[in-house]
C-alpha positions as a Markdown table, in Angstrom:
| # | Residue | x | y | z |
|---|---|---|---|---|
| 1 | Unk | -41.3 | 60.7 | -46.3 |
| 2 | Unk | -42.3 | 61.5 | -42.8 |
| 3 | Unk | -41.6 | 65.1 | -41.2 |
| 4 | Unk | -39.5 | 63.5 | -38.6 |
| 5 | Unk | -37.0 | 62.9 | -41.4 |
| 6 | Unk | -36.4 | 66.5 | -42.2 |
| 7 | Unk | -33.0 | 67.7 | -40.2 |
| 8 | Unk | -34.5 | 71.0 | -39.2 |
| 9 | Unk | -37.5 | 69.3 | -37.6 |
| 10 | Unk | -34.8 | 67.4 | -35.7 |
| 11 | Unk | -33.1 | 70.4 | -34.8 |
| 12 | Unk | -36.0 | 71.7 | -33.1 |
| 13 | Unk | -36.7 | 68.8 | -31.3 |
| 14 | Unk | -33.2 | 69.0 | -30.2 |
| 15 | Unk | -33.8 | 72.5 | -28.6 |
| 16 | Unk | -36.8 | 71.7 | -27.5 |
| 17 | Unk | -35.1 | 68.8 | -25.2 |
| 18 | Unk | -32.4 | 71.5 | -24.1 |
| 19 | Unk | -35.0 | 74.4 | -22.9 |
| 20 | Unk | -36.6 | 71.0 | -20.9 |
| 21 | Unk | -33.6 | 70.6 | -19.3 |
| 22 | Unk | -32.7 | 74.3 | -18.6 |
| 23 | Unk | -36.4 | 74.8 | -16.9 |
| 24 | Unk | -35.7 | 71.9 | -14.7 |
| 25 | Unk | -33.3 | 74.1 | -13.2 |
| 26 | Unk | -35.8 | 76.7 | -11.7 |
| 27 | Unk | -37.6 | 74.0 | -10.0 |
| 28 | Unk | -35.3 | 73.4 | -7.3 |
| 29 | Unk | -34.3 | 70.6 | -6.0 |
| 30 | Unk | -32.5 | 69.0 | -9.0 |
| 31 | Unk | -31.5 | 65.2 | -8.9 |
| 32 | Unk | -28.7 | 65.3 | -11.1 |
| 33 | Unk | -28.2 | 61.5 | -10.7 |
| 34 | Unk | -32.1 | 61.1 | -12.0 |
| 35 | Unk | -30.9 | 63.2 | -15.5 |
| 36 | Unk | -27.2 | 61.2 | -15.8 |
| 37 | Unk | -29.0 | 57.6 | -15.6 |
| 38 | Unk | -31.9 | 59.0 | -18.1 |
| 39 | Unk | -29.5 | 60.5 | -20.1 |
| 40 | Unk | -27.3 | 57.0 | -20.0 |
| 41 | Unk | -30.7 | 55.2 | -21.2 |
| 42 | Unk | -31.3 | 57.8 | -23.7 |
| 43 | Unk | -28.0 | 57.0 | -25.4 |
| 44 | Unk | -29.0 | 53.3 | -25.3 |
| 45 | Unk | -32.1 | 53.8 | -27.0 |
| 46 | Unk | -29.8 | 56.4 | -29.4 |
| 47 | Unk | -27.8 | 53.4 | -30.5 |
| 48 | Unk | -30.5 | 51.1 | -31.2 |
| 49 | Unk | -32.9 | 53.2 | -32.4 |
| 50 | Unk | -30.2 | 54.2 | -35.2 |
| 51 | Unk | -29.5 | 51.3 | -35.5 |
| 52 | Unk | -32.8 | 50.2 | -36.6 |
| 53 | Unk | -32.6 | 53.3 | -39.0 |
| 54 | Unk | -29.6 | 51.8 | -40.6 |
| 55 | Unk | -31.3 | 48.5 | -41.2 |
| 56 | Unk | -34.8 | 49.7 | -42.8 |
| 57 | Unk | -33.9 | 52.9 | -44.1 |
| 58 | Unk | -35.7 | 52.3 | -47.3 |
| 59 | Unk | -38.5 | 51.9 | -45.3 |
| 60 | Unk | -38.1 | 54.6 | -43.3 |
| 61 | Unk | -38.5 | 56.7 | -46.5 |
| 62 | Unk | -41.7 | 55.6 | -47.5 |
| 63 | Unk | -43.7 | 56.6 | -44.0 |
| 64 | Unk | -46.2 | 59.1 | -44.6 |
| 65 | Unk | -47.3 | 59.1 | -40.9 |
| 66 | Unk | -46.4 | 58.8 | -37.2 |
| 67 | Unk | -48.3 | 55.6 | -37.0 |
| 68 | Unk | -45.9 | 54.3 | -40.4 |
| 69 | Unk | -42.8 | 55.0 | -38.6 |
| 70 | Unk | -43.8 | 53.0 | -35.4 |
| 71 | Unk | -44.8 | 50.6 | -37.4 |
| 72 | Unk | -41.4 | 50.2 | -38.9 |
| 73 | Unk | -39.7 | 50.5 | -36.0 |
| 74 | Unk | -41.2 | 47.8 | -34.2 |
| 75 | Unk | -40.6 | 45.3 | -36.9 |
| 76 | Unk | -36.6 | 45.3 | -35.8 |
| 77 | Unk | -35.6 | 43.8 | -32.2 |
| 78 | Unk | -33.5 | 47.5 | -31.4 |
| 79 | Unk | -36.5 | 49.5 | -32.6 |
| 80 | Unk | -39.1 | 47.5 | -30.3 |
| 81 | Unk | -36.3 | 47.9 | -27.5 |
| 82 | Unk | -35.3 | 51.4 | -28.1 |
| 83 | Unk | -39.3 | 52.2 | -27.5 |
| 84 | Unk | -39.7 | 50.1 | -24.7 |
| 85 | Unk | -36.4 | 52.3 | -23.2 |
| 86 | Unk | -38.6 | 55.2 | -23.7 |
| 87 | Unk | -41.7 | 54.3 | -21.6 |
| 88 | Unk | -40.0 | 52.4 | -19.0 |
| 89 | Unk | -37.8 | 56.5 | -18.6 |
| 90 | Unk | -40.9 | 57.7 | -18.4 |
| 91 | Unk | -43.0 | 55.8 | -16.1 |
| 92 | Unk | -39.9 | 55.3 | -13.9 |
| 93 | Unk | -39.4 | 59.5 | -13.7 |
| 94 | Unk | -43.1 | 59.5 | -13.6 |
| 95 | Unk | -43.5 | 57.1 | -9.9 |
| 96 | Unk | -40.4 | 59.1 | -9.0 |
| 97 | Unk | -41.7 | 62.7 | -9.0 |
| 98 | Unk | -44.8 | 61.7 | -7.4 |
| 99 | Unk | -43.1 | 59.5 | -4.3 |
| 100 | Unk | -40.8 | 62.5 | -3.9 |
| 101 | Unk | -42.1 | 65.6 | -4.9 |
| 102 | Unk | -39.1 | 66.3 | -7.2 |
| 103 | Unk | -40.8 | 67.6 | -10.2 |
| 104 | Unk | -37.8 | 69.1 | -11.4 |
| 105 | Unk | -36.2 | 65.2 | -12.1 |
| 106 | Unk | -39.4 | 64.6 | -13.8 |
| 107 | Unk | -38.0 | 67.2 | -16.4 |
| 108 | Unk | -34.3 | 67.2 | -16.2 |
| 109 | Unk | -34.5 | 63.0 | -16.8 |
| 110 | Unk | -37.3 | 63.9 | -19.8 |
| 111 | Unk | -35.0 | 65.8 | -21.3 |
| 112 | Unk | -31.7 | 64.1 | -20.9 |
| 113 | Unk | -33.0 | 61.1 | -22.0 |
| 114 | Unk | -34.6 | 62.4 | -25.7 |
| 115 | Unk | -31.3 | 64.8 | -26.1 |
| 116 | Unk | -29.4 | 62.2 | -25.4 |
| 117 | Unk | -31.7 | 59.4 | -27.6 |
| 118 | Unk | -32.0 | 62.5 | -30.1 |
| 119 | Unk | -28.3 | 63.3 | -31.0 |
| 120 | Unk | -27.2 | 59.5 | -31.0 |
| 121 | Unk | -29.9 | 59.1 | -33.8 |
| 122 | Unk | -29.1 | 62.1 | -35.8 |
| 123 | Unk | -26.6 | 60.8 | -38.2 |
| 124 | Unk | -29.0 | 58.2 | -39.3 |
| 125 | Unk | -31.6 | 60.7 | -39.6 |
| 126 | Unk | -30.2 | 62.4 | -41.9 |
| 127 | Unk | -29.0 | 59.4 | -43.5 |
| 128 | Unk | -32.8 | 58.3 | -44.8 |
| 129 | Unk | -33.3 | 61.8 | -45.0 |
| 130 | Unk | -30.9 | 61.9 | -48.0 |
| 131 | Unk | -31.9 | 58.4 | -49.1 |
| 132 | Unk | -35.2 | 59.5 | -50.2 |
């Protein structure tokens, strides 16, 4: 089973996600409408990304690698979706920053959107955590 299956691993991804959101704070100005749309797509991609979870948990368990658990997920609709959710965030915060010189939405929407992506996911998480 992959690393990314462990809870604590999750935990600290978790945490890492809030101090992202936290710093974004000290680089003034903050979009707050940039992190509540990011965070709305994170839940999106939460949903379907435990979803997919759900569905091909047993194969879930048997990742040894990264590269095994994209794998998996791309082989369900939500899973391919749910990733595509992730880059389109980031390229989208990514063209933002740079037309307006708000780094700071660069970070807060980075954040909001895995937290947000992170703690939908969780349960399921911990569900093929258990399963294997």
């Amino acid at each position: 089973m992959n690393a990314t299956f462990k809870p604590v691993t999750n935990l600290v991804v978790c945490g890492i996600w809030i101090a992202l959101i936290a710093g974004s704070f000290t680089l003034p100005p903050v979009r707050w409408e940039v992190g509540i749309l990011s965070g709305a797509l994170g839940v999106v991609a939460g949903f379907l990304q435990a979803r997919a979870l759900r569905e091909n948990a047993a194969a879930f368990g048997q990742t040894a690698s990264m590269m095994d658990v994209r794998r998996v997920m791309t082989s369900s609709v939500g899973g391919k979706v749910a990733i595509w959710l992730l880059w389109i965030n980031f390229g989208c915060l990514l063209v933002w920053a740079l037309k307006t010189h708000y780094v700071s939405s660069y970070f807060l929407g980075s954040g909001a959107f895995g937290l947000a992506r992170d703690l939908i996911t969780l349960p399921a998480v911990f569900r093929v955590g258990r399963a294997v």
